[in-house]
N, C-alpha and C positions, 0 to 999 in steps of 0.2 A: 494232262497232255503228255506226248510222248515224245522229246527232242532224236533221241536215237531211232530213225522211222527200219534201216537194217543196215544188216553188214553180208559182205558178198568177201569173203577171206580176209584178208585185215583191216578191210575196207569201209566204215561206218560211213553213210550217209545220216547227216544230223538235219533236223526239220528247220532248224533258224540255217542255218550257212545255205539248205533248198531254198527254201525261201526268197534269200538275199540272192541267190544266183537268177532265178526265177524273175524275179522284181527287173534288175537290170537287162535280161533277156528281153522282157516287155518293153520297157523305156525305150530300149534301141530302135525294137521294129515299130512300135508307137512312134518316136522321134522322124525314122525314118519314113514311114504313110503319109504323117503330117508335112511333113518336110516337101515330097511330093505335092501335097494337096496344095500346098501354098506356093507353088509354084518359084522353091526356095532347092537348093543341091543341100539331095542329102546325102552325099559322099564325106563330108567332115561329120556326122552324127556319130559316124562309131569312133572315130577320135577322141570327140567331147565326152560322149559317154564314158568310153573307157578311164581316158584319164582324168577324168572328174570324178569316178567312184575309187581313184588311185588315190587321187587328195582330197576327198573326202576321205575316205577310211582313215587316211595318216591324221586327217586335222581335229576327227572324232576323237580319235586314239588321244592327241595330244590333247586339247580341250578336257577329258575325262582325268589325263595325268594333273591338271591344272588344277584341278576340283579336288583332289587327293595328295596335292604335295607335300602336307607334313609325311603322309604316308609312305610318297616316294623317297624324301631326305631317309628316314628310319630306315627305309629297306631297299636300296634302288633296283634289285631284281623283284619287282611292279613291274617297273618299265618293261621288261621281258614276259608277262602275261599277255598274250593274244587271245588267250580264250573269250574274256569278256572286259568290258570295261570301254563302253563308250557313249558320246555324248551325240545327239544329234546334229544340234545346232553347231557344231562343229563341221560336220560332216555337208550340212549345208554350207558353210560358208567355205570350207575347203573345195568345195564342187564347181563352187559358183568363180572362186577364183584362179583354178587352174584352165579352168574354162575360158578365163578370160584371157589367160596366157596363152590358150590355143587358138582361138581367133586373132590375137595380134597377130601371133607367127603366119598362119595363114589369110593374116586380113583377109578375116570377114567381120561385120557389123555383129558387135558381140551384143548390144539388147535383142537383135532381129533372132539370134539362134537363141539366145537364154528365154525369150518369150516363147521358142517352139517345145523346148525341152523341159521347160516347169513341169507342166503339166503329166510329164512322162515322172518327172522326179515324185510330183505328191504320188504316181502309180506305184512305183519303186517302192516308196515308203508304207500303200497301203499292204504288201506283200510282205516288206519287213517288221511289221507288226504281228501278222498272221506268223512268221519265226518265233518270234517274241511269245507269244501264245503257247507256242509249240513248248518252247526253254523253260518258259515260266520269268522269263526277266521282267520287269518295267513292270510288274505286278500290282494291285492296286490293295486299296484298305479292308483292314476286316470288316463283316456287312454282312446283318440278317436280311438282306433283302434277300426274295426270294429270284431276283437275276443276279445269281452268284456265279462263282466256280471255284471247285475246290482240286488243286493239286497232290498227287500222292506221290509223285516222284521225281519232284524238282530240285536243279542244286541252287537256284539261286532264290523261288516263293517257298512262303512256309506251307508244309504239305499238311493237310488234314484240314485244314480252316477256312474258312468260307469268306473269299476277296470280291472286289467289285473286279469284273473281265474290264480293265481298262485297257490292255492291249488288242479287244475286239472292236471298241468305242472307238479309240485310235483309228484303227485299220478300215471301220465303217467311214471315219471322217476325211482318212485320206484318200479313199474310194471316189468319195461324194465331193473332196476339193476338183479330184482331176476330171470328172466328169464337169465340175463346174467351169473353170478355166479353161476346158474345150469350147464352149458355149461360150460363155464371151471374148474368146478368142477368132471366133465367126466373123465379130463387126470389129472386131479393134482395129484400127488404123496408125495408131502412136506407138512404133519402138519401145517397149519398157514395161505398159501398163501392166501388160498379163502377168511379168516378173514383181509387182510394185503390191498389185493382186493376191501374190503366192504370200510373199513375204506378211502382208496383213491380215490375209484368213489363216495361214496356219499358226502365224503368232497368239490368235484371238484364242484357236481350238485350244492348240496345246495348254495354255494360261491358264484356262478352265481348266483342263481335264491333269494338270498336275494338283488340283486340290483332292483328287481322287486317287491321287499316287500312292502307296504302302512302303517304296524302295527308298525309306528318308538317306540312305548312306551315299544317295547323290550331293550330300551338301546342300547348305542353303545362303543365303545370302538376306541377313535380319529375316523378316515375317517371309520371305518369298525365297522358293527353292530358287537352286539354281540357274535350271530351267525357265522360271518366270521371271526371274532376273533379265534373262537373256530378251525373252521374250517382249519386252516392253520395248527396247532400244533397236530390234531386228522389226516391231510393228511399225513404232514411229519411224524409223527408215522408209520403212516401205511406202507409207503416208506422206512422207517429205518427197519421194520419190513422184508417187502417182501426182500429188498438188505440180512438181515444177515441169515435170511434164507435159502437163494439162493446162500450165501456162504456159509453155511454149507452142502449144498446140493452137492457143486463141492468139497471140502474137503473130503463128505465121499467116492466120485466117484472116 
């Protein structure tokens, strides 16, 4: 894969940063149709979007420092690396709660807008994966299978050796969450569910699909990376979530 896709005078466009602009481009006007469709204003979408990929990107950033802080003590110019170095579930959870700070400011009912915008976020993510593809990040185990990919000119996967495409795996499942979460997004009636939803299909995928991971210098936490660490306590959320919901939902009935 090729991250530098060209340069126009000093000017490189890189295929992960396309990508990630690309992603967010969609969510908006995805967020915005939907918005529409449900008979919900979609004048605060480009708000939340904006400054949700504001604090997500900071809370990935930090999240990733958190995972590497002997690293950061020894050298604290880390800290000043942008290039790479971030954590998703970060970035989810900074997204989710800037967001919330922009619907207090402009009360509005913050599950009714985070239930329109998941599904825009798993799009986002299936885009930022196809990045990922591009860089060579999030790269997966060595593997004679014969559905491989091999990288020759990557700075972060080892080039020449035959990986499992986990960032294609990814990008297929984020694809196929926000198609699905459009869909039962149709009948939902309850505030929350479709966020309660997100939060426990993409906790399930990712769990899985970090046993296929090669990039171990994300840290782990005992038998379980980091990332599946994360994931067990962001599904159970989401499960405690959908449950009191769904009791309140037979309460008001």
């Amino acid at each position: 894969m090729k991250n530098d896709l060209f340069t126009i005078g000093r000017f490189t466009v890189h295929g992960y940063g396309l990508m990630i602009a690309i992603g967010v481009i969609a969510a908006y006007f995805v967020g915005t149709r939907r918005a529409k469709k449900y008979n919900m204003d979609p004048e605060p979408v480009f708000d939340l979007v904006l400054i949700g990929v504001i604090g997500g990107f900071l809370c990935a950033k930090l999240l990733y420092l958190i995972t590497i802080f002997d690293q950061v003590i020894a050298n604290p110019r880390v800290i000043l690396d942008t290039a790479d170095g971030f954590v998703v579930y970060g970035g989810i959870i900074g997204g989710i709660f800037t967001g919330w700070l922009v619907c207090r400011i402009k009360k509005l009912h913050f599950l009714e807008y985070l239930d329109l915008l998941v599904p825009s976020i798993a799009l986002a993510q299936g885009f930022g994966r196809i990045g990922c593809l591009l860089a060579g990040c999030c790269y997966g185990k060595e593997t004679s299978c014969p559905l491989s990919i091999t990288f020759t000119d990557s700075s972060f996967a080892p080039n020449g050796v035959e990986l499992i495409p986990t960032q294609i795996y990814s990008s297929v499942l984020d694809f196929m969450h926000f198609a699905l979460l459009c869909v039962l997004a149709r009948r939902n009636k309850v505030p929350g569910r479709i966020s309660a939803f997100y939060l426990i299909f993409y906790s399930a995928g990712r769990f899985i699909l970090e046993y296929f991971r090669g990039d171990l210098i994300r840290g782990s936490v005992g038998v379980l990376s980091t990332s599946q660490f994360i994931a067990i306590f962001v599904g159970l959320f989401g499960a405690a979530m959908l449950w009191i919901l769904s009791r309140k939902k037979k309460e008001q009935e």
